[in-house]
N, C-alpha and C positions, 0 to 999 in steps of 0.2 A: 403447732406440731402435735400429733398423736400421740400419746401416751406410751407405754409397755399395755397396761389394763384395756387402754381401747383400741388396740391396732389385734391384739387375742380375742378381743369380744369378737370383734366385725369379722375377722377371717380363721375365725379357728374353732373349733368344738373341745376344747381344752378343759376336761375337770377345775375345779375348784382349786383343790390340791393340787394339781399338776402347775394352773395360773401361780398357787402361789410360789412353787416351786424354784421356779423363772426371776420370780423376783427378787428370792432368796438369791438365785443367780449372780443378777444382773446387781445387787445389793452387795455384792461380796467382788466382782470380776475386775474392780478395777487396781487388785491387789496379783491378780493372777495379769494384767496386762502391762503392769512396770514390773512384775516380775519376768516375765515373756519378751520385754522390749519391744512389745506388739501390739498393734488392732485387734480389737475381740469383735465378731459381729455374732448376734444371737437370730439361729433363722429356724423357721418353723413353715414344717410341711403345710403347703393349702388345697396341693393336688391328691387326686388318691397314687397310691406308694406301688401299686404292684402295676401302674403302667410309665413306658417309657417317657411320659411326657408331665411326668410331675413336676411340681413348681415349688419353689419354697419362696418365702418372705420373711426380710430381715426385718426384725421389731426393735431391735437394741443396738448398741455401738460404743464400745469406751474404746479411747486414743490412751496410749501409755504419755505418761509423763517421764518417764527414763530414756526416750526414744524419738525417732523423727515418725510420723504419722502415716502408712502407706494409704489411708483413706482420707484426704483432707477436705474431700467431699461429705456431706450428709449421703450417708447409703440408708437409713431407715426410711421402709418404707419400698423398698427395691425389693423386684421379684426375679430371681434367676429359675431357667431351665438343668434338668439336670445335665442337656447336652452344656453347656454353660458354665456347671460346677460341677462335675460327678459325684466329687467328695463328699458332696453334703448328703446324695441320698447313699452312699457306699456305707460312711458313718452312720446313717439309722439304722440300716439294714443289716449292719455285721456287728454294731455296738462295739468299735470298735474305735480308735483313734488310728487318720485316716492322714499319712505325708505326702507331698506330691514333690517329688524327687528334681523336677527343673522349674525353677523360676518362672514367672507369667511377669509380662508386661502391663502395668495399671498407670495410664497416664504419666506417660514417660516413665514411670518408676519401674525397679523390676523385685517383685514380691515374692514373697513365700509362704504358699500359705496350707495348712492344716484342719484336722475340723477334729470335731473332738463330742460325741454322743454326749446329750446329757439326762444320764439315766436318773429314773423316779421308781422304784422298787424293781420289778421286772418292765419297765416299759422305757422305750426311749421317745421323750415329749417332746425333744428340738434337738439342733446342732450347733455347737460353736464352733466358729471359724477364726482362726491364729492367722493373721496376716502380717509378715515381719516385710518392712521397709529395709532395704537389702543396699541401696545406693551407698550410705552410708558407712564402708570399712570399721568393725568391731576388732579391738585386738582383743586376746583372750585374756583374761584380768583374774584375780582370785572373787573380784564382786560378780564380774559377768558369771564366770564358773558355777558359785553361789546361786545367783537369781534364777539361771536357766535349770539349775538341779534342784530349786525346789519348785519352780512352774514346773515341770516335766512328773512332779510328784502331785502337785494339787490337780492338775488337768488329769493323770489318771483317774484323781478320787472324784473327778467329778463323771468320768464314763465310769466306771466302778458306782457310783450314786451315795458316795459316802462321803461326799462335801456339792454344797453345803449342806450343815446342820440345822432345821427348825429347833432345837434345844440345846443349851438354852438361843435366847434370841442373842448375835453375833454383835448388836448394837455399833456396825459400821462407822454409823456418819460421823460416831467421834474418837471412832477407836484410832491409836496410832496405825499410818501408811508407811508402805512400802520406805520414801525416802526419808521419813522422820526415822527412820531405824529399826535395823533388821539382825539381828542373830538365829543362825541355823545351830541346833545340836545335834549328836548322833544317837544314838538309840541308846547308848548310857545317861545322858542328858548333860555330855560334855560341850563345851563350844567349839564349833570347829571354822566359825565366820563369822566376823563382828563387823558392819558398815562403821562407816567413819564418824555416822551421826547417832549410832549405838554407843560407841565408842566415847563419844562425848556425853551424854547421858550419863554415867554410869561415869565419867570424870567427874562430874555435877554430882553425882550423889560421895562423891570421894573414894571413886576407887582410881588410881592414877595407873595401876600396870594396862598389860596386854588384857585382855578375851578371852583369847585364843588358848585352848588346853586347860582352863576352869570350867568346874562344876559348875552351871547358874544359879542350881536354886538355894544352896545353903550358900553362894558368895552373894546371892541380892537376899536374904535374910539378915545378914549380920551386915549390910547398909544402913537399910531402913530403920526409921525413927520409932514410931508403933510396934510392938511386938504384936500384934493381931493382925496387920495388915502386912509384916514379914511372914508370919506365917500363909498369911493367905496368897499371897504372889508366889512362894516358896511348893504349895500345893498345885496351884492353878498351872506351875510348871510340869511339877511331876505330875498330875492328872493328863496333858498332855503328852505326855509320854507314855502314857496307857491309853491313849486314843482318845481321848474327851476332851473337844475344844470348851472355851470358856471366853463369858464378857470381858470388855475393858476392867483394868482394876486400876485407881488412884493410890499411889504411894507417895509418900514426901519420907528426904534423908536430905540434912544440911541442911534444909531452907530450898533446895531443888525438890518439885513436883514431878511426878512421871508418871507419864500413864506405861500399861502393862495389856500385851495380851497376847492368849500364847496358845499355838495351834497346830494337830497332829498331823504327823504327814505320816497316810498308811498306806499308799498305794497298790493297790490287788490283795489290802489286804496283812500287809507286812510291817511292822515297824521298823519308821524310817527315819527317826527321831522329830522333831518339832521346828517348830519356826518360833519364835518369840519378837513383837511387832514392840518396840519400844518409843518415848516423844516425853521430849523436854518440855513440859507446859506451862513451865515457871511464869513467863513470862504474860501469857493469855491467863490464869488464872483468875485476875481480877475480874475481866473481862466475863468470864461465866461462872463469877458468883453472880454480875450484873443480869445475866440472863437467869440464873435458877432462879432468883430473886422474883425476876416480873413470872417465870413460871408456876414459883407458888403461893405469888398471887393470883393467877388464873387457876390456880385449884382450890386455894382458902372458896373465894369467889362459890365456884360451883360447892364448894361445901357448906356455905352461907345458903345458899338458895335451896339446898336440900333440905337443912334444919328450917326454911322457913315454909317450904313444903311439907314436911313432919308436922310442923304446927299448925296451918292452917287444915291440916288433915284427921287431926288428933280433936278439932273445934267442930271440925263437921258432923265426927263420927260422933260429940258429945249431944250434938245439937239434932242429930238422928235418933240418939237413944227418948228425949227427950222431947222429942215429939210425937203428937196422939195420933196424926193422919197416917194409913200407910204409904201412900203414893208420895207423902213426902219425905218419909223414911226410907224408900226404895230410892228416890229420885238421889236423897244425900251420902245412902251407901255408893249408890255408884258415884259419886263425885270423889268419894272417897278413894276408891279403887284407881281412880284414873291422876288422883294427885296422888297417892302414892306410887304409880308407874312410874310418873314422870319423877318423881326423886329418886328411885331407884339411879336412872340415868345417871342423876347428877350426882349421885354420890359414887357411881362409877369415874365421871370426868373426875372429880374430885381427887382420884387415884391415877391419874392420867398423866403420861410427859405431853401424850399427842393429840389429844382432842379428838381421840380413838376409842370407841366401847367394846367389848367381847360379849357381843349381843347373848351368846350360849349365855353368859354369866348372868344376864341381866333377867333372861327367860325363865330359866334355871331359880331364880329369886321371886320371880311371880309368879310362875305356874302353882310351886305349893301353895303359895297366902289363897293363890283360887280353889284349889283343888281341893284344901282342908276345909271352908266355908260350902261347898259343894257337897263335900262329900257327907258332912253335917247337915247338909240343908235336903238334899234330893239323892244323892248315895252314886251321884258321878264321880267318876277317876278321870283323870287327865296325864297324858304323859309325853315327851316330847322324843323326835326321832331325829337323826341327821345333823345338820351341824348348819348353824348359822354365819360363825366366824366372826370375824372382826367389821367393824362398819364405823363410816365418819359420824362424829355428833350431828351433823346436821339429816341424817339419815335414823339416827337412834330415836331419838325422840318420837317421833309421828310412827314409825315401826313398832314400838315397844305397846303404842296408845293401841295402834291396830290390831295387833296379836292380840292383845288385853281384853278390847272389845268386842273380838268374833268368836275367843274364847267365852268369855259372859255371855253372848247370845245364842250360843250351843246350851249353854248351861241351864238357860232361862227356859229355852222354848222349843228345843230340840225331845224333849222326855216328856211323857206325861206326868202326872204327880204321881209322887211315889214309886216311881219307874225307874232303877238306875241305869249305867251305861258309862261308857268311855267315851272323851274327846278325845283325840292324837293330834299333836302341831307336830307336823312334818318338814322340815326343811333341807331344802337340797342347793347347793352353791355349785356355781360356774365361774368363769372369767367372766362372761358379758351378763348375769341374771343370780336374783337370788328368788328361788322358788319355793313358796309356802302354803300348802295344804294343810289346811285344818277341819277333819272330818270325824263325823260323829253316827256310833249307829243309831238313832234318833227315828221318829215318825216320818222325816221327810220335810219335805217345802210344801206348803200348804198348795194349794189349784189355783193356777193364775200369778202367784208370788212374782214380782219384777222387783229389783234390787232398785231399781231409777226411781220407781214410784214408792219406794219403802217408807211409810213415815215413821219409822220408830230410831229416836235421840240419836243409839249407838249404831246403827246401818246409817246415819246420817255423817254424825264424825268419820268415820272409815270410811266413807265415800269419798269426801270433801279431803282429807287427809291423804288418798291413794293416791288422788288427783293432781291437788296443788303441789302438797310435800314432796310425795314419793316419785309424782310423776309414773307409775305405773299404773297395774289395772289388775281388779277385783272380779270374779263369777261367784255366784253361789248356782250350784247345782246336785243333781240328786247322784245318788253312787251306783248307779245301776243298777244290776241284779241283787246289792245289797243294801239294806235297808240304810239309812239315813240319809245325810248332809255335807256336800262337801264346800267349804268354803277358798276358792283359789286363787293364789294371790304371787304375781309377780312382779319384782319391783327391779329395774334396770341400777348395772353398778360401775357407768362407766362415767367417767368426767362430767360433772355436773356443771354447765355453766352458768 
């Protein structure tokens, strides 16, 4: 089955930022779909918007767990008309959250459903669609009450474009859900709704009354066991309440664990007091120290390889000083260059939960060590534009060697002696492509130059490297009317199998 990243690459022209947008989405939705008691589908225009026969395509799907399922088919992957759906292109087109006042029939079921813009500053990038399974008689409850008035707040903030947050990161996958427990406050940061598995939490940590009509943050302060970790649950509330979501936090009080996380609800804008996502982890806690455990040994690990790449680099560079030939002085600076590339990486994984690099950071950390020997050696600058993003380790690596050596061969042979000049590493991100221009005002590509027949070490790695690793593809060409080199370099970032 397709991905969110590869169903975007193949049918969508979707910025970088906007991909990631989506998945901050699609990352956070399924708190907005047992809130909603609903189906969420996330659909994204493929036709052009200003004729009647545009199409949209659903890339995504969460089923509430609060609820009976109006989709119990796989809809990802399904293309409707807008004769079909109106709603979805009415919601792009008004930015607006879009009800359809009578039921529709969806295999035997009879639905209800919604759509709901999801704006990215001034633009609207897709549409969610609220599909409520209707068979099922709801009586109206003080929890239903609760869940549907804080869905009806978070879905505006998401056509409003003010949920989700990229900062800080929301850390989902272990934050407490919707059914491990939910408390709503009002805009003073009173309780105005505690679930029953709230309610128990907060028995575990030894508070035995009601919820209902307490403060939260100074009653879960004088809980907890740690005085830094009450105060910080204590803040992370009232931050909340001034608009600033915030990660999971771990508390222990009694010998009960709890995770905490606690989130603004501003809709159009307004404070509307907060959600606070609470979960008794007591229990599972053994459970992941077992897993931090094996994770940081997979980061000791890459931080072993790093120090052992430190040293066999630190040996080179001795063995370079200390030797009379040039060519093999040149030969062992660049060996050098390209082991300390690759530790750089590793000492990024080494910091890592996910086996994930922030290539900017890693780029960012070599371009000076180049730029300073350059600019000592032949009076080049080098500077970096755009944004790389985040990338799999199995992507960073041969990436990092690449950049590293097209940079050194602008450096080398792009200038004459004594000639200075600028290299630029340019990068541009998509959903389906990461695109990198690396160009230099320089002499140019010598007459005849083919990159296939190139024999020189580093147009060798970076070939072999683009190839086998990256799977993508490499030109060098000239910059037209302006003088120098451009080297360009695309590398595909969808599902690697």
């Amino acid at each position: 089955m397709s991905t969110l990243s590869d169903l975007l690459a193949e049918h969508t022209g979707l910025s970088g930022t906007a991909a990631d947008h989506l998945q901050l989405v699609v990352a956070e939705w399924q708190l907005l779909s047992d809130l909603s008691f609903a189906d969420f589908l996330l659909w994204v225009p493929i036709g052009p918007q200003e004729t009647p026969e545009s199409r949209f395509l659903c890339v995504a799907q969460a089923r509430p767990t609060t609820a009976p399922t109006a989709h119990p088919e796989d809809v990802v992957g399904t293309e409707v008309t807008e004769e079909e759906h109106p709603q979805l292109r009415r919601a792009a087109l008004e930015g607006r959250i879009c009800r359809e006042e009578d039921p529709r029939w969806h295999l035997g079921v009879p639905v209800r459903r919604e759509t709901i813009p999801v704006r990215l500053g001034d633009e609207i990038v897709a549409v969610l669609s609220r599909d409520t399974n209707l068979a099922v008689p709801r009586v109206p409850s003080p929890l239903e009450i609760s869940y549907l008035g804080s869905a009806a707040d978070l879905c505006q903030m998401v056509a409003d474009g003010t949920f989700p947050t990229p900062e800080p990161a929301p850390d989902v996958h272990t934050s407490p859900r919707v059914g491990d427990g939910l408390i709503r406050l009002d805009s003073s940061g009173t309780v105005v709704f505690a679930s029953p598995n709230a309610l128990s939490a907060y028995h575990r940590m030894g508070h035995a009354a009601d919820l209902v009509g307490a403060q939260l943050a100074p009653l879960t302060r004088s809980l907890l066991n740690d005085p830094f970790d009450a105060d910080e649950v204590a803040q992370r509330v009232r931050r909340a309440m001034g608009g600033q979501p915030s990660m999971r936090i771990e508390a222990e009080a009694r010998g009960a664990t709890v995770l905490f996380r606690a989130l603004p609800l501003r809709p159009r804008g307004q404070q509307a007091g907060a959600l606070v996502l609470v979960r008794d982890v007591t229990e599972v806690k053994r459970r992941d120290r077992a897993l931090m455990s094996k994770d940081a040994t997979i980061r000791e690990i890459h931080h072993r390889v790093k120090n052992n790449l430190q040293t066999v680099a630190a040996l080179l560079r001795l063995q370079s000083r200390r030797t009379g030939n040039n060519e093999a002085r040149l030969a062992l600076d660049e060996s050098v260059r390209r082991v300390t590339s690759i530790a750089l990486v590793h000492e990024t994984l080494s910091m890592s939960v996910d086996e994930r690099v922030d290539l900017d950071d890693v780029v960012d950390r070599v371009i000076p060590m180049m730029s300073d020997v350059a600019v000592a050696e032949t009076g080049v600058k080098v500077r970096r534009e755009g944004r790389f993003g985040v990338v799999s380790a199995e992507l960073a690596t041969p990436l990092v060697m690449v950049l590293t050596e097209l940079v050194q061969n602008a450096f080398e042979h792009a200038f004459p002696e004594g000639q200075g000049g600028e290299v630029v590493v340019q990068a541009e991100r998509s959903a389906r492509w990461l695109d990198v221009v690396i160009s230099d005002d320089g002499r140019g590509l010598p007459k005849g130059f083919s990159l296939e027949r190139a024999e020189r070490l580093g147009l060798q790695i970076v070939r072999t490297l683009v190839e086998s690793e990256l799977r993508g593809s490499l030109s060098l060409r000239g910059r037209g009317r302006q003088r120098g080199t451009e080297a360009v370099l695309r590398v595909p970032l969808k599902y690697r199998r």
